[in-house]
VOSETOR-241006 format. One record per residue (C-alpha): residue number from 0; residue in three letters; x, y negated, z. Coordinates in pm, 1 decimal, decimal comma. Layout:
<kolpa->NUM | mikol->ala | X->X | Y->Y | Z->Z>
...
# end
This chain:
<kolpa->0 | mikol->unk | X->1509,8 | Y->-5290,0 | Z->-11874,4>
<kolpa->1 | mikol->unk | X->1423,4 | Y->-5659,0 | Z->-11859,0>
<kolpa->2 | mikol->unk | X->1127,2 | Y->-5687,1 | Z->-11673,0>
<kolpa->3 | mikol->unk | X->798,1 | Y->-5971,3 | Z->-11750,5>
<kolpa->4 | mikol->unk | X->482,9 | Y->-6116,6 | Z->-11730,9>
<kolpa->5 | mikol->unk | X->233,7 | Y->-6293,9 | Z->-11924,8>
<kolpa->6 | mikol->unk | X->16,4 | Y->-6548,0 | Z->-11752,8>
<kolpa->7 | mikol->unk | X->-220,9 | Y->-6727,9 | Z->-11965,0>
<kolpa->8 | mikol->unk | X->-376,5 | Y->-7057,2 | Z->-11900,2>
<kolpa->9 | mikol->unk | X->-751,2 | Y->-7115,1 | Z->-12024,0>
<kolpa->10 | mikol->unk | X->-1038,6 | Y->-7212,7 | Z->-11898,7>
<kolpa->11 | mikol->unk | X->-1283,9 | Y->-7060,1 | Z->-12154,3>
<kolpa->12 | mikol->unk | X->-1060,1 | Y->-6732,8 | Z->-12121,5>
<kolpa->13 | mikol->unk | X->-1055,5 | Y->-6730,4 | Z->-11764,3>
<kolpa->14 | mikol->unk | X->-1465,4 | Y->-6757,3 | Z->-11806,0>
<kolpa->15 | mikol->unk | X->-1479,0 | Y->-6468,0 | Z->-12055,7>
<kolpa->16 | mikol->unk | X->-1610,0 | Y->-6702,1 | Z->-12291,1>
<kolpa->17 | mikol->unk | X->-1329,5 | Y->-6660,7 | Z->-12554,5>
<kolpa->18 | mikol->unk | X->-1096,3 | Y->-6342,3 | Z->-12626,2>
<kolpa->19 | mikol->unk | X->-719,6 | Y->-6444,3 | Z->-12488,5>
<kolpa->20 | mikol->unk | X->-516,1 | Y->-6405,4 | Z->-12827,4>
<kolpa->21 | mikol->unk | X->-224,2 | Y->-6554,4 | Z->-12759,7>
<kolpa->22 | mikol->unk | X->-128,8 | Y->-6347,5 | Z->-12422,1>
<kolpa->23 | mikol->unk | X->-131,7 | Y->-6007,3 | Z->-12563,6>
<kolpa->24 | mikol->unk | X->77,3 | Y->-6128,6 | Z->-12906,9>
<kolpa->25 | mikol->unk | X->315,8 | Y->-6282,0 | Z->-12673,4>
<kolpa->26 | mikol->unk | X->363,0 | Y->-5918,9 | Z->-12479,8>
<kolpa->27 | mikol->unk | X->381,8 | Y->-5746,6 | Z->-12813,3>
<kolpa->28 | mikol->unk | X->670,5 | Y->-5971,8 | Z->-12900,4>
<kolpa->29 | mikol->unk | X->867,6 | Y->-5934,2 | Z->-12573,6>
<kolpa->30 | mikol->unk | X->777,8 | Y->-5511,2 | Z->-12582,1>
<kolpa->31 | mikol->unk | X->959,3 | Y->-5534,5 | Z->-12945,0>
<kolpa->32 | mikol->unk | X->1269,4 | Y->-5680,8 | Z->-12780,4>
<kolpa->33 | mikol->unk | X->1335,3 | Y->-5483,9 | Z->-12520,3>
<kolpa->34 | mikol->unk | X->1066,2 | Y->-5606,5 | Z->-12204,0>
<kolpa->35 | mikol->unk | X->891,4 | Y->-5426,3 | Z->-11980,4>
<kolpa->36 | mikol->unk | X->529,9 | Y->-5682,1 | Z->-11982,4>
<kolpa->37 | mikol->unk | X->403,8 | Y->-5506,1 | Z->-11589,2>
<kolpa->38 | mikol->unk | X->142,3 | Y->-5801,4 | Z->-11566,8>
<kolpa->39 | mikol->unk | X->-28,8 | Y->-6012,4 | Z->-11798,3>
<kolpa->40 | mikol->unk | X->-301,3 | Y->-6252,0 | Z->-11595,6>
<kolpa->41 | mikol->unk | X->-574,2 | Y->-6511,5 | Z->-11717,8>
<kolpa->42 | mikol->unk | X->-608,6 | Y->-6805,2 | Z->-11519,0>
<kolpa->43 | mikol->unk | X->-792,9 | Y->-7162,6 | Z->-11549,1>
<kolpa->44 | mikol->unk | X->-623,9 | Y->-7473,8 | Z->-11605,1>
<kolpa->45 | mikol->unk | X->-625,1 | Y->-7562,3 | Z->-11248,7>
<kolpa->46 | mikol->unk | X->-263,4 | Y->-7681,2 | Z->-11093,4>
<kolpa->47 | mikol->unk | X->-294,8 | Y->-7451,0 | Z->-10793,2>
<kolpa->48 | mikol->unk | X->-421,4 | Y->-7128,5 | Z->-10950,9>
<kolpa->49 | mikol->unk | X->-130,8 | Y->-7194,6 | Z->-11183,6>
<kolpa->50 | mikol->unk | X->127,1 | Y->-7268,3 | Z->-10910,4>
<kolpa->51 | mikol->unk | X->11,7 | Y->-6959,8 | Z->-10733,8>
<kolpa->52 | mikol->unk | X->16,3 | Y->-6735,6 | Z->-10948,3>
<kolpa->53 | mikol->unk | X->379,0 | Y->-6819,5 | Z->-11065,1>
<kolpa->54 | mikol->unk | X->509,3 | Y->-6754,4 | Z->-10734,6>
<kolpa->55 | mikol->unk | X->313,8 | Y->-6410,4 | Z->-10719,9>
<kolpa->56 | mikol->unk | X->441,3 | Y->-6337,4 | Z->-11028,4>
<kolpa->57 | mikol->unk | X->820,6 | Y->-6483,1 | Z->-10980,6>
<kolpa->58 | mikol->unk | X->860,3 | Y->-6208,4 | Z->-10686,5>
<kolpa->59 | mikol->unk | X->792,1 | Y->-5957,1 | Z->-10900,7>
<kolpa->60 | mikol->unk | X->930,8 | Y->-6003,7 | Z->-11271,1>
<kolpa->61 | mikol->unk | X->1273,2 | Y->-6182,3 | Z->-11417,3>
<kolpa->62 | mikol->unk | X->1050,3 | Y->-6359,7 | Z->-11691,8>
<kolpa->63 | mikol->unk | X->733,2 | Y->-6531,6 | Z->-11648,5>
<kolpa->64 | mikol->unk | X->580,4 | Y->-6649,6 | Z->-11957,7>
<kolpa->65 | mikol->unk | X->315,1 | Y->-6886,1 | Z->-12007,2>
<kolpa->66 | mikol->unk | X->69,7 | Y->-6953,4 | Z->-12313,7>
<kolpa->67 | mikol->unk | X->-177,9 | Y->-7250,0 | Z->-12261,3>
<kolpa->68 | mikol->unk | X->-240,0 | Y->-7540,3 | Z->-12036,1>
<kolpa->69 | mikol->unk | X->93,3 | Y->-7726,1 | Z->-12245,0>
<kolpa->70 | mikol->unk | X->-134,4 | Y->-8060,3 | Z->-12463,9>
<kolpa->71 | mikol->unk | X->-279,3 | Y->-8364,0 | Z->-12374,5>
<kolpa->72 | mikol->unk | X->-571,0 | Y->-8302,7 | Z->-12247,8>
<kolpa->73 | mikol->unk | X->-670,6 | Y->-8407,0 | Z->-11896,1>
<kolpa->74 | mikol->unk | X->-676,3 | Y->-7981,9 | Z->-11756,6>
<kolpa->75 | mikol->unk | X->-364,8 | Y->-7917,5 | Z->-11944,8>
<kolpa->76 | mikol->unk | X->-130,7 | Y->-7897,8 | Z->-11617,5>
<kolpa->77 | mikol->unk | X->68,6 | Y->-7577,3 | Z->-11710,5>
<kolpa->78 | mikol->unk | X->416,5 | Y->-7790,9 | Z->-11730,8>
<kolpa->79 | mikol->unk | X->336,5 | Y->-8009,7 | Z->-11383,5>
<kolpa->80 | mikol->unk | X->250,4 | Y->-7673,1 | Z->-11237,4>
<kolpa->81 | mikol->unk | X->562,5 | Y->-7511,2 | Z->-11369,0>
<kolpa->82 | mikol->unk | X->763,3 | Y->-7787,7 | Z->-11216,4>
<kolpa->83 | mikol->unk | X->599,0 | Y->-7800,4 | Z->-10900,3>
<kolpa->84 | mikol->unk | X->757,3 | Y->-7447,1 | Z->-10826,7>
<kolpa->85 | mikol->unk | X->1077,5 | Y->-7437,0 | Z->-10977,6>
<kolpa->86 | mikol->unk | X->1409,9 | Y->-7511,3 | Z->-10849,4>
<kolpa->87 | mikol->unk | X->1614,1 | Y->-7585,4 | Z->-11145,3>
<kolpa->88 | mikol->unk | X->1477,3 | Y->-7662,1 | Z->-11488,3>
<kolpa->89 | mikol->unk | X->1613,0 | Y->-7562,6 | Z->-11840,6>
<kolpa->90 | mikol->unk | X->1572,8 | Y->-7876,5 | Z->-12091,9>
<kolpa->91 | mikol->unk | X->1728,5 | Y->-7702,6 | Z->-12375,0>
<kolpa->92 | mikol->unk | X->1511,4 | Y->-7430,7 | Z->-12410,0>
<kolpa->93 | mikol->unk | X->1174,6 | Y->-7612,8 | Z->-12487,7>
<kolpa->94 | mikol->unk | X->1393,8 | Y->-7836,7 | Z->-12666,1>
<kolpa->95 | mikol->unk | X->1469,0 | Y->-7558,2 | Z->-12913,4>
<kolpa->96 | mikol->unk | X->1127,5 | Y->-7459,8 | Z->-12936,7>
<kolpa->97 | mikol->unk | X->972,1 | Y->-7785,4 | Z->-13021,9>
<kolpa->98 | mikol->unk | X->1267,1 | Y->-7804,2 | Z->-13278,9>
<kolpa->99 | mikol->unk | X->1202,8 | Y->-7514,3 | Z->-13416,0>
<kolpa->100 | mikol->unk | X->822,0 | Y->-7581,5 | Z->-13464,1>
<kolpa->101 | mikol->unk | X->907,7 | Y->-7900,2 | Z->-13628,0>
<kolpa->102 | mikol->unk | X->959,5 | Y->-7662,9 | Z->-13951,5>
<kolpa->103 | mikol->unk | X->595,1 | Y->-7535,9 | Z->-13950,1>
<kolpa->104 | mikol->unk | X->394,9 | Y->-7876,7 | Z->-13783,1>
<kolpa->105 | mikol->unk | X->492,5 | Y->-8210,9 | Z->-13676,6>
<kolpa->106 | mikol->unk | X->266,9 | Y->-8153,2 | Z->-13376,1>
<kolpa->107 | mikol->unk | X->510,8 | Y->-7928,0 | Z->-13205,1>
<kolpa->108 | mikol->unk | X->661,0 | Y->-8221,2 | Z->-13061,2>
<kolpa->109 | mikol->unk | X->326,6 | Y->-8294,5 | Z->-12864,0>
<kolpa->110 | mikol->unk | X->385,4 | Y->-7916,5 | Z->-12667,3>
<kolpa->111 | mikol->unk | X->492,8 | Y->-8016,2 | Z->-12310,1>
<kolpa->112 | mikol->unk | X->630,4 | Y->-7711,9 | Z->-12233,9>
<kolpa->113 | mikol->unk | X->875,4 | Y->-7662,4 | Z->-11969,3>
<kolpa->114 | mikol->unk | X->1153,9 | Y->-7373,6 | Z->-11869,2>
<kolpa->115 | mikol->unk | X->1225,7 | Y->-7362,1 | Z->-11512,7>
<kolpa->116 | mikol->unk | X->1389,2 | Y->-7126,0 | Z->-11262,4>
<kolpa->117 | mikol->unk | X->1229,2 | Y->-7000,3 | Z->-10928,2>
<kolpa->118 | mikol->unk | X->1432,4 | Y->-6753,3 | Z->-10734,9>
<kolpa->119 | mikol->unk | X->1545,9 | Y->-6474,9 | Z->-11018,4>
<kolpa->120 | mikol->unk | X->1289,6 | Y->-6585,3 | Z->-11201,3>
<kolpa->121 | mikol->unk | X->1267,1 | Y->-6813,9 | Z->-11564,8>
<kolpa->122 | mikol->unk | X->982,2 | Y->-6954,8 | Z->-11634,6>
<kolpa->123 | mikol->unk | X->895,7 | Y->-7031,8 | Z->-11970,3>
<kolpa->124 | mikol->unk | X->577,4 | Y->-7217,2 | Z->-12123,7>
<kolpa->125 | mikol->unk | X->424,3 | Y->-7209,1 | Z->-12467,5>
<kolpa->126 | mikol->unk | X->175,6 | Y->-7332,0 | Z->-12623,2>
<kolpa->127 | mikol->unk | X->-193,6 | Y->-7189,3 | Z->-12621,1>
<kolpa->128 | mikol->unk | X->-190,2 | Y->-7110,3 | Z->-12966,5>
<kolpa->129 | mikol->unk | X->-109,0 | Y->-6761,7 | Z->-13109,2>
<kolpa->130 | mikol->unk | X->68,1 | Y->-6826,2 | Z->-13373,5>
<kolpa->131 | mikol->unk | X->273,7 | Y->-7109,9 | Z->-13181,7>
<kolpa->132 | mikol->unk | X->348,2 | Y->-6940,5 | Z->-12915,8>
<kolpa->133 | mikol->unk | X->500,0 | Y->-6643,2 | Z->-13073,1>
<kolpa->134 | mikol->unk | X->693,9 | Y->-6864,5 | Z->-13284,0>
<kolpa->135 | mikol->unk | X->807,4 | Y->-7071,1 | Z->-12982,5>
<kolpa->136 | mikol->unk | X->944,5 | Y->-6752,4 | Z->-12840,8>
<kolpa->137 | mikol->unk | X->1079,7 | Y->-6611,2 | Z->-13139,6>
<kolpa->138 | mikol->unk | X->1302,2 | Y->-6925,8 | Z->-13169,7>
<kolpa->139 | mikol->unk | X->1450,3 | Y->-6825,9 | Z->-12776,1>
<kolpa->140 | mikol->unk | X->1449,9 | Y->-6464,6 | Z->-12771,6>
<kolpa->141 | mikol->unk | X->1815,6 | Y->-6482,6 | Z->-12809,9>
<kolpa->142 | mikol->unk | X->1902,1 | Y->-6637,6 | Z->-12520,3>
<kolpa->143 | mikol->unk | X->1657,1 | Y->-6505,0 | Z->-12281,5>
<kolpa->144 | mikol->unk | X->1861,0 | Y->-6188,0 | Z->-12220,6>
<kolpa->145 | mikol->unk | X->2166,7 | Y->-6454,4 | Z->-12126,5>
<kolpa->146 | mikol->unk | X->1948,8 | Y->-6629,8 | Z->-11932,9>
<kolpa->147 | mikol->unk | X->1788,3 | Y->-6347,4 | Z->-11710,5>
<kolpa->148 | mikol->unk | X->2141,3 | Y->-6188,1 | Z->-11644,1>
<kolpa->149 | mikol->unk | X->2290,2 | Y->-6552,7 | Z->-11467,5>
<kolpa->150 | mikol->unk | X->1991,4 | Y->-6560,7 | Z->-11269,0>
<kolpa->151 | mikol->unk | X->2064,1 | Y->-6185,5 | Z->-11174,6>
<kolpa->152 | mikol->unk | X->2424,7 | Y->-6244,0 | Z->-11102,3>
<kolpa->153 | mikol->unk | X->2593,0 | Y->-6157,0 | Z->-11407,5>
<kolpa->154 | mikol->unk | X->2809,8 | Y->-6476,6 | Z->-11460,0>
<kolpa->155 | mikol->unk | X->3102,1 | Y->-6306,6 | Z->-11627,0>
<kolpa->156 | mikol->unk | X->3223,0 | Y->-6490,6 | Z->-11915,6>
<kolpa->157 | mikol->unk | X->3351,7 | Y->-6237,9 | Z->-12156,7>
<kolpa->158 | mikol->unk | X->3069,2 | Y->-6262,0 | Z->-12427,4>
<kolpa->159 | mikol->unk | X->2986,3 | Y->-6575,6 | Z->-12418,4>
<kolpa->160 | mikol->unk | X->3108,9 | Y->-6889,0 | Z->-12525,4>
<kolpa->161 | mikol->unk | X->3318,3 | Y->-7148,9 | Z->-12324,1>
<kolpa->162 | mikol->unk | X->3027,3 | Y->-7401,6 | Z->-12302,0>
<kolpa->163 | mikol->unk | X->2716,7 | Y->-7157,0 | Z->-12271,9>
<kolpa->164 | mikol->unk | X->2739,1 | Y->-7217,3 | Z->-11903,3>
<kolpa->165 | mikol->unk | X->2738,0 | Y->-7584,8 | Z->-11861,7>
# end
């Protein structure tokens, strides 16, 4: 089994002011297809609490996903965190995502979610809210598995398509 973690970024969450929503319908989503969620963390928007705890988490899980911290505003640092501990980053993947949301709100384009890789690890960002972010992952859960097994080794080419591995 596929193993991952939720780590959601918000301030007012992180403060106990306001319920984290869009964490646990992000683990439901990757228990339905086939994940084992072993952590799910609230943090602030802060680029080092972020940073940290994706390296904590990327020794311990083959997907990381994020939910918050992905706008405009000044404390939204989720994707400059993201970068700042990844090796290799994954342009198509957001780029299906925001794509994908462009069928429910033209706003999806304004996500700044990234998809990165650190050690075995993927690291994917979604938005902060619910309903976006399970959409967001919906649209990718197809390739995830794909994904997971190159970082893990698996390169063979017999199921997959002659320019799936670029």
């Amino acid at each position: 089994m596929r193993t991952a973690a939720v780590l959601t970024v918000s301030d007012s969450s992180a403060r106990g002011e306001r319920a984290d929503v869009s964490g646990p319908a992000t683990a439901e989503l990757l228990r339905q297809n086939g994940f084992e969620v072993t952590e799910q963390k609230i943090v602030p928007d802060d680029h080092r609490t972020i940073e940290s705890a994706l390296i904590h988490l990327s020794e311990r899980v083959q997907l990381i996903v994020t939910t918050g911290g992905t706008g405009l505003a000044v404390r939204d640092v989720t994707p400059e965190a993201t970068r700042g501990v990844c090796t290799k980053m994954i342009d198509g993947i957001p780029e299906r995502m925001r794509a994908a949301g462009l069928a429910q709100t033209p706003f999806s384009i304004l996500s700044r979610g990234v998809c990165g890789v650190r050690g075995g690890s993927l690291i994917l960002n979604l938005t902060g809210s619910p309903a976006g972010a399970v959409e967001s992952l919906r649209s990718v859960l197809d390739i995830l598995p794909h994904a997971i097994d190159l970082l893990a080794g698996k390169t063979g080419h017999d199921n997959a398509t002659p320019s799936s591995h670029g």
